[in-house]
C-alpha positions, 0 to 999 in steps of 0.5 A: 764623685759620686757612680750614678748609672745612665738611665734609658727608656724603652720604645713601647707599644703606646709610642708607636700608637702615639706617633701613627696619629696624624698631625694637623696642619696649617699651610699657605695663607695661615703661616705666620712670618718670621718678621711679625713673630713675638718669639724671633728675638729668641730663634731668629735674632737678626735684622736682614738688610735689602729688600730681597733679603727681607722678602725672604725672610718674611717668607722663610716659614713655609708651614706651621704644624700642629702636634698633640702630646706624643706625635712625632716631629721627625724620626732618626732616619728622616731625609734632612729638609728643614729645621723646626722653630718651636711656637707654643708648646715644647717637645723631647728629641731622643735618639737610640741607644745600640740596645734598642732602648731610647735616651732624652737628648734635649728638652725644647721650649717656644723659640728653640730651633730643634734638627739641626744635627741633621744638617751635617748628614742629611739625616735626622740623627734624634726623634722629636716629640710632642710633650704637650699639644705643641705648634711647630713652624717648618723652615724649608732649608733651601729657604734658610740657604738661599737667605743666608747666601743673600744675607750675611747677617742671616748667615752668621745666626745660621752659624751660630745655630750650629755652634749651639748644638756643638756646644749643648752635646759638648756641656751634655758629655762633661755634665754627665762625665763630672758632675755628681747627681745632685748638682746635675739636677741643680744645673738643670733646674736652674737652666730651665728656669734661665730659659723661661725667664727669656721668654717672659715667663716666672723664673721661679715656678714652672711646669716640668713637662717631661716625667722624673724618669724622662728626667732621668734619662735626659741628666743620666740618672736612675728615676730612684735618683730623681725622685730622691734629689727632688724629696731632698732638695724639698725637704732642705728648702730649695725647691717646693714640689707640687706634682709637676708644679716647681717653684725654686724657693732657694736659686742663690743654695741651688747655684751654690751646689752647682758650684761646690767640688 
């Protein structure tokens, strides 16, 4: 196995500047309902039962917000009073290292649940932030647990939320503890391309929002490294590079090395 060094990313001035800026909201009249949303297969998939339990649902989005590239969601340190499903757009989370610089914890895209974590201690753990101009809807937890009291259905999608995020920091510690550099960003690439495929969009040519260097820190990995994995897997033909732009040319030799010892 190949020594590859974790790379961080250091807390500047522009990020602070970035995160003073306001966010917009949409409230009230103009959130959409969780039972109409073309992305609840993918966040919420449940079907409650009674009516009670329905009327909760609908109403279980309380605020949609409206993020520009860079604004914070939430910071490490935040009072725990809700979990965030992504609309449009995608975000970052990233928590801090005893060092003071930053670490990329998590990539989200439309439909993904992010501030979970916070649940166990009532503290957001991660910072998440916009990568794009992003919308976000708010799901008060004291909505999310009186329908889950209500609803065993609901219940159990709540439950498996937390699983999830058990299992991401659990496949997270053996990708960076086992696998070579190379079949990390294999593992990653064909992740995200899995993931847009479920949401409807080409499996085999997307927009990388996060930087090299953000992908770095996300796979542990020096930029040096990224940027050398990606020349390399260009020039054997997996992969086509066009800025931000990817199109996997070669999925079958990508999951070959992903597989390889």
């Amino acid at each position: 196995m190949h020594a590859t060094a974790t790379h961080t990313i250091l807390v500047t001035s522009a990020d602070t500047a970035r995160a003073a800026r306001p966010v917009l909201c949409d409230v009230g009249t103009q959130a959409r309902s969780c039972a109409s949303c073309h992305l609840r297969t993918l966040c919420m998939p449940v079907e409650v039962q009674g009516a009670q339990a329905q009327q909760l649902f609908s109403n279980l989005v309380k605020t949609r917000i409206r993020l520009h590239k860079g604004d914070q969601l939430f910071c490490a340190g935040d009072r725990f009073t809700a979990l965030h499903a992504i609309r449009v757009g995608s975000c970052k989370t990233v928590t801090s290292t005893d060092d003071g610089c930053e670490q990329v914890v998590g990539y989200h895209l439309p439909g993904d649940i992010i501030g979970i974590e916070g649940l166990g201690s009532d503290v957001q753990t991660t910072r998440a932030i916009a990568l794009e101009d992003t919308e976000v809807c708010v799901l008060p937890f004291d909505r999310v647990q009186q329908l889950a009291h209500e609803d065993r259905t609901f219940q159990r999608q709540l439950y498996r939320l937390l699983t999830a995020a058990i299992h991401r920091e659990r496949n997270a510690a053996t990708m960076l503890g086992t696998m070579r550099a190379d079949r990390r960003l294999a593992t990653f690439l064909l992740d995200l391309s899995n993931r847009y495929q479920r949401r409807g969009y080409s499996s085999s040519e997307f927009v990388l929002r996060m930087t090299r260097e953000e992908i770095g820190s996300h796979l542990g990995l020096k930029l040096e490294t990224v940027s050398r994995l990606f020349s390399r897997f260009d020039d054997e033909g997996l992969i086509e590079v066009q800025g931000r732009v990817i199109k996997l040319r070669d999925r079958e030799g990508l999951q070959r090395l992903v597989l390889a010892s």
